[in-house]
ZADREN-420444 format. One line per field, with one value per residue (C-alpha): z, x, y; residue number from 1. Coordinates in nm, 4 decimals. Layout:
N
z: [Z/...]
x: [X/...]
y: [Y/...]
seq: [NUM/...]
END
This chain:
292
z: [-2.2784/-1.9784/-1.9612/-1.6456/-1.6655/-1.3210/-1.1990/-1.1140/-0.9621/-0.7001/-0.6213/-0.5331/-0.3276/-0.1182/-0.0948/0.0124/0.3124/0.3768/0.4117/0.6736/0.4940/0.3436/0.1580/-0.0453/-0.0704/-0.2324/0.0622/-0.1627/-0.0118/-0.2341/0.0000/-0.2104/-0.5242/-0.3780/-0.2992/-0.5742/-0.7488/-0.5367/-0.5741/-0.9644/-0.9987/-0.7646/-1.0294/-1.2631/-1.0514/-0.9987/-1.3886/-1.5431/-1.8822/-1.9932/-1.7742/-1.8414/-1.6141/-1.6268/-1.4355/-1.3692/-1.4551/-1.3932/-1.1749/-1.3780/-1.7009/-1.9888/-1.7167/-1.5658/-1.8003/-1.8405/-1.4962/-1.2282/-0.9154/-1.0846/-0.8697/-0.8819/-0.7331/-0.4658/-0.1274/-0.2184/0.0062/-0.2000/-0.0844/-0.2363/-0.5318/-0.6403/-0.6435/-0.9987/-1.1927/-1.0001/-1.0002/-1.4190/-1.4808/-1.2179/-1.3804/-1.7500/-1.6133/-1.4908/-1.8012/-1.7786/-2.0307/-1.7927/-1.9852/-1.8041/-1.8757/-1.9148/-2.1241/-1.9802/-1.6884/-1.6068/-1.5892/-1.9508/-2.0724/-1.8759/-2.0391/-2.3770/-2.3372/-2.1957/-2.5258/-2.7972/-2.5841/-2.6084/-2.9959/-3.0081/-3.0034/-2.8379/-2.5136/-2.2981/-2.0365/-1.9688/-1.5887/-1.4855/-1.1263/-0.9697/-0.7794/-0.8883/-0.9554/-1.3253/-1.4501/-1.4198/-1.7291/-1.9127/-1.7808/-2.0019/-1.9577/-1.7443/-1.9942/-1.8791/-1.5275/-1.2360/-0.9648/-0.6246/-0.5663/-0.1702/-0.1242/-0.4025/-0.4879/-0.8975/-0.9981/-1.3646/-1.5258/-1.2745/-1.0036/-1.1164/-1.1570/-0.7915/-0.6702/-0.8065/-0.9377/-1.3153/-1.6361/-1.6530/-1.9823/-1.7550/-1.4779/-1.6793/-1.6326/-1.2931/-1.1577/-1.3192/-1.1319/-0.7628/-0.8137/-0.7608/-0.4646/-0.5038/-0.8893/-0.7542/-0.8721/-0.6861/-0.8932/-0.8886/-0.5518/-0.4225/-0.6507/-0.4744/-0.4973/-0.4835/-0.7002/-0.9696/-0.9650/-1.0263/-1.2906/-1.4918/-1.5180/-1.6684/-1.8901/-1.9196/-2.0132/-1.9260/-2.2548/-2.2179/-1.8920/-1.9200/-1.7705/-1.6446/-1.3673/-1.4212/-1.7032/-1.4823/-1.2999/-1.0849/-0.7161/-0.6745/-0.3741/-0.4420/-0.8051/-0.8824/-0.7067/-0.9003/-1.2807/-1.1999/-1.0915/-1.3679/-1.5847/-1.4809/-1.4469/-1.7892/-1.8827/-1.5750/-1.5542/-1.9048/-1.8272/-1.5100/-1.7790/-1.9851/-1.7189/-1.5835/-1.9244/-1.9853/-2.3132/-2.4982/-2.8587/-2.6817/-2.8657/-2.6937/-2.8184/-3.2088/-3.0455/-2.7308/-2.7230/-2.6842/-2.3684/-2.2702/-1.9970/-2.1668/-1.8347/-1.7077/-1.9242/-1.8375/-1.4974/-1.3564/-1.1007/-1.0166/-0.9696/-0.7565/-0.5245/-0.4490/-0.3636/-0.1277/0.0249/0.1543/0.4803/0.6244/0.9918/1.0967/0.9353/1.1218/0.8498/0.8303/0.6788/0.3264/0.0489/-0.2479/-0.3725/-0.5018]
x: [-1.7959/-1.6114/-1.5659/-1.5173/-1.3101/-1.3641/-1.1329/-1.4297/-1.1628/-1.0099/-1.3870/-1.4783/-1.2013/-1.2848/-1.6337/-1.5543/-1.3485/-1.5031/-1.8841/-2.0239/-2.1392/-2.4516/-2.6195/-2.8794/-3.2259/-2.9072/-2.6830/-2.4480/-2.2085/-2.3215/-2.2073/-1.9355/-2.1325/-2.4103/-2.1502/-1.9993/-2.3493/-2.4980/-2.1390/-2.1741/-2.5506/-2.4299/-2.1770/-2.4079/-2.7059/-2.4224/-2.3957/-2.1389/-2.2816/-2.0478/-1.9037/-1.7142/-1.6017/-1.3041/-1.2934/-1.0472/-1.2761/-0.9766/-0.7111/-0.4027/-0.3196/-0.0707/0.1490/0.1549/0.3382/0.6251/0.6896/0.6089/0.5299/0.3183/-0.0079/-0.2688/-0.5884/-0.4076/-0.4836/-0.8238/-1.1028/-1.3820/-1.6537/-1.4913/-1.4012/-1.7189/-1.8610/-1.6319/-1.9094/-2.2115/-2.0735/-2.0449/-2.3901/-2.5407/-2.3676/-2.4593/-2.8051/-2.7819/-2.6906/-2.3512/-2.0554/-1.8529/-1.5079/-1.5075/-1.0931/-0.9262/-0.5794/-0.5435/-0.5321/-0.8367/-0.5930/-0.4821/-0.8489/-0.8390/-0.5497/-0.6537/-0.9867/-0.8390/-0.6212/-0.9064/-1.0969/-0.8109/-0.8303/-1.2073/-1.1981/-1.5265/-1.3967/-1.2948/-1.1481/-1.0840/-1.0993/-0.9518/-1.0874/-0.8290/-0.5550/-0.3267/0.0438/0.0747/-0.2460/-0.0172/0.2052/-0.1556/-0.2020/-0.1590/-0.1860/-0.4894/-0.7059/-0.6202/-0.6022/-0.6262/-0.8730/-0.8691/-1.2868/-1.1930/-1.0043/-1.1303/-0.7820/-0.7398/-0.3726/-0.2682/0.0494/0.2253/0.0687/0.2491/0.5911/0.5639/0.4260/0.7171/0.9682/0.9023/0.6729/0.4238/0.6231/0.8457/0.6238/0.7013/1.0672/1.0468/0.8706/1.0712/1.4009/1.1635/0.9595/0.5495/0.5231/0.1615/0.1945/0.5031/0.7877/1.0503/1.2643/1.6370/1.8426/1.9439/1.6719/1.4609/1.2010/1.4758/1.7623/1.5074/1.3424/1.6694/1.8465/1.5270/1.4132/1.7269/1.7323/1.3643/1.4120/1.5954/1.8253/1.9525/2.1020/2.4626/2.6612/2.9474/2.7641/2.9916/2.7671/2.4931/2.5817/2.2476/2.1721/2.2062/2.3363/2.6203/2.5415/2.8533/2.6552/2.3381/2.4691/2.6712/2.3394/2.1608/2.4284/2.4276/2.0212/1.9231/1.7384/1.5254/1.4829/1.3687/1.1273/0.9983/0.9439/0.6949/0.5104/0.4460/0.3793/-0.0400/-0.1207/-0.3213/-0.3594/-0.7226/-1.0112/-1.3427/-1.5520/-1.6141/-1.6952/-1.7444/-2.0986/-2.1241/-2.0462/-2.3316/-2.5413/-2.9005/-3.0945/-3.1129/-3.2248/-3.5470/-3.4704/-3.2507/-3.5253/-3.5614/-3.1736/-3.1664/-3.4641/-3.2676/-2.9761/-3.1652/-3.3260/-2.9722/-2.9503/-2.6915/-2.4803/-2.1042/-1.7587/-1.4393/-1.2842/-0.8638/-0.8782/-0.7186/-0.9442/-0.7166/-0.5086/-0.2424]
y: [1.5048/1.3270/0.9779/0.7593/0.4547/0.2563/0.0005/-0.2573/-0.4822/-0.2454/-0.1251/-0.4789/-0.5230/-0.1805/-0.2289/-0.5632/-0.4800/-0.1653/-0.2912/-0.5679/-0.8955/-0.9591/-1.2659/-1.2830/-1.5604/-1.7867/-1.7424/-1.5680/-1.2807/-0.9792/-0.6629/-0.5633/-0.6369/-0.3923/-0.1291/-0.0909/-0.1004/0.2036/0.3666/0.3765/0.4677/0.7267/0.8939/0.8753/1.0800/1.3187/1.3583/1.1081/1.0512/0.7989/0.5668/0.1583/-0.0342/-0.3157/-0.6056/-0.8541/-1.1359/-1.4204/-1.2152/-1.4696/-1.2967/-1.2785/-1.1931/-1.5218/-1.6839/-1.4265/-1.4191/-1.7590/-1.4430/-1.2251/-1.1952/-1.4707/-1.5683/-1.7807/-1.6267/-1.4178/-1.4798/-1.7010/-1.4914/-1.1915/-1.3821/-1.5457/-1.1258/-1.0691/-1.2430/-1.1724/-0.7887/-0.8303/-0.9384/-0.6496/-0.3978/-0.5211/-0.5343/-0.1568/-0.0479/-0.0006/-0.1200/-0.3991/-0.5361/-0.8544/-0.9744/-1.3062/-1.2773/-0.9216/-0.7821/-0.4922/-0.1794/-0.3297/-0.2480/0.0739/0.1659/0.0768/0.2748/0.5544/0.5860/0.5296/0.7806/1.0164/1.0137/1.1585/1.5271/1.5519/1.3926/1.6747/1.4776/1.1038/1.0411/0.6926/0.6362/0.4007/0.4881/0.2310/0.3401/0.1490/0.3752/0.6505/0.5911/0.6843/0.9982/1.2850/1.6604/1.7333/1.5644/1.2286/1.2093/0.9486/0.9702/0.8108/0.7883/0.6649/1.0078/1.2393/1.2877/1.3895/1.3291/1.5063/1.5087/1.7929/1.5404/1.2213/1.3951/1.5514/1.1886/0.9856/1.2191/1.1119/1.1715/0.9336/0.7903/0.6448/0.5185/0.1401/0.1942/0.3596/0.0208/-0.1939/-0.0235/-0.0055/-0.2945/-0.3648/-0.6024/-0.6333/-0.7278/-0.9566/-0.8146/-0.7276/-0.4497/-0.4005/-0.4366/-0.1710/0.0849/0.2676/0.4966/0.8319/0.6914/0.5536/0.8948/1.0909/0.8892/0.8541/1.1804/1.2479/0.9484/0.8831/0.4993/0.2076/0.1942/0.5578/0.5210/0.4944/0.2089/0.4025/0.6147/0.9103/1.0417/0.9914/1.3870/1.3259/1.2724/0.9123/0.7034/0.4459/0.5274/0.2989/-0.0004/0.0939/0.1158/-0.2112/-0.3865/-0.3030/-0.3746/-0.7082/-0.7363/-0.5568/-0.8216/-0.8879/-0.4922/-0.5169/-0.8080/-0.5812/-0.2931/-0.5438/-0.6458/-0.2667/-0.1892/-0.1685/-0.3006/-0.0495/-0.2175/-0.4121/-0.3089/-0.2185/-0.0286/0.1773/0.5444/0.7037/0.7213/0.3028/0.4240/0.6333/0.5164/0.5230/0.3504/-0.0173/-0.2878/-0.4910/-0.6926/-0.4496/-0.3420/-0.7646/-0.7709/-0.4868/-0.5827/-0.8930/-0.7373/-0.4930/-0.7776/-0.9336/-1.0277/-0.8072/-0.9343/-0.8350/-0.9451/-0.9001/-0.5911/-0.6496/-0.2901/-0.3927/-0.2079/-0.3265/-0.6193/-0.3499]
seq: [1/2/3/4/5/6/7/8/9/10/11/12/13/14/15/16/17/18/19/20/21/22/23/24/25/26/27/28/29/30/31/32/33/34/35/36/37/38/39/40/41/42/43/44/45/46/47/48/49/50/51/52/53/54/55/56/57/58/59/60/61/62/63/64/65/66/67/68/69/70/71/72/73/74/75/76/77/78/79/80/81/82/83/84/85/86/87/88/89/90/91/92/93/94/95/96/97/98/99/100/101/102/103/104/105/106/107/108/109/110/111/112/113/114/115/116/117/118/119/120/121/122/123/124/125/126/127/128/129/130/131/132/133/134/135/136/137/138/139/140/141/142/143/144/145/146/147/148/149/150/151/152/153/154/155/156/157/158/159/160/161/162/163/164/165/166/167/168/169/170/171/172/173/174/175/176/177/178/179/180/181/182/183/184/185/186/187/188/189/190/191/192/193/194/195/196/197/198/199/200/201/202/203/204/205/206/207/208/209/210/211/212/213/214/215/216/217/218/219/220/221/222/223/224/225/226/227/228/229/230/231/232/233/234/235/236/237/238/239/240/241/242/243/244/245/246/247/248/249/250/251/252/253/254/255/256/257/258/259/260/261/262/263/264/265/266/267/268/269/270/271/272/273/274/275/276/277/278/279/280/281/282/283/284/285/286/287/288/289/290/291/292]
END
């Protein structure tokens, strides 16, 4: 079997930007709710047998409190906001499993699925549909893969070392060095994308890289610059590391096949009528489709 993790928070966010508003008998703004609804039932018409989908259910997390930046709330639109919940109950009522999260963050529970799923030999392939850049440290093989759903785009193992230059075991320390300025973060000074790339897929992790650059022997700009700034910022690299790191000790379900869609529960067909009854009238679109 396949299994489809979905990113419910980064599919709210596209649909919400992507689609013109609509509001139901309530006045409530439902558009991206409805989106992401028809987008789902749609995967599973096309044959996805067992699907979950995570949701950032309160976007502050454990995060919060380890570092003051990390992303919040603060700033998201309340129209788009108020949709986490309603989107939770639709999909519940549509049949599909919904991880609603509150200590963690969504790609935390994607994570952690992806790597209970990973343990059943009858799961052929995991498929985590988000394109966020932390999901890539899970990625394994071509049996766990990432896939962008806006582009179609499938990104194994081969595909994260071409994309950023290093295993996906190393994605954690590779953002800590560059940074994640839509988790808040900012990275090392000085580390970029190119010089993070080259020293760790020689060292693979923070700890291994040597402080005296002249054991480094790769490609790195003002390498002398770079192993004295993270000499002197270990720790906050190290912090960065913890943050990128996805938590994948959360558990969610007992086996695979609580995952199954089996059909929508009673009131599913009352939910959906509303919905398809919303009043629909133009938004000005600032072309964002994600928070990351």
């Amino acid at each position: 079997m396949d299994l489809y993790l979905v990113d419910g928070t980064y599919e709210l966010f596209r649909h919400y930007y992507a689609l013109p508003s609509a509001r139901d008998e309530n006045g409530r703004e439902v558009a991206a709710v409805r989106g992401v609804l028809r987008s789902l039932l749609g995967m599973i018409k096309g044959g996805s047998t067992h699907i979950a989908v995570a949701t950032d259910h309160v976007i502050e997390s454990f995060r919060n409190q380890l570092w003051p930046d990390y992303k919040t709330s603060e700033g998201v639109e309340p129209d788009l906001l108020a949709q986490f919940p309603l989107l939770e109950e639709v999909l519940s009522a549509a049949g599909i499993v919904v991880w609603p999260m509150v200590e963690f963050e969504a790609d935390d529970a994607l994570a952690a699925a992806a790597a209970a799923a990973a343990r059943d030999e009858r799961v052929q392939h995991v498929i985590i549909c988000t394109p966020d850049k932390d999901l890539a440290q899970m990625v394994r093989g071509a049996r766990i893969v990432q896939l962008n759903r806006r582009t179609g785009v499938t990104v194994d193992e081969p595909g994260v070392i071409k994309k950023f230059g290093v295993a996906p075991e190393s994605i954690p320390d590779y953002l800590a060095l560059v940074g994640d300025s839509a988790d808040g973060y900012p990275g090392l000074p000085g580390w970029g994308a190119k010089s993070s790339a080259a020293v760790l897929a020689k060292f693979l992790h923070l700890e291994s890289i040597p402080a005296d650059s002249r054991q480094w022997r790769v490609n790195a700009t003002n390498a002398t610059a770079l192993a004295a700034t993270l000499c002197r910022e270990k720790d906050r690299a190290l912090l960065f590391r913890t943050l990128a790191t996805l938590r994948t000790d959360i558990a969610l379900f007992d086996d695979v096949d609580q995952l199954r869609w089996n059909g929508p529960k009673p009131g599913f067909d009352a939910i959906a009528a509303g919905l398809d009854a919303a009043t629909t009238s133009s938004r000005r679109v600032d072309g964002r489709g994600s928070r990351r």
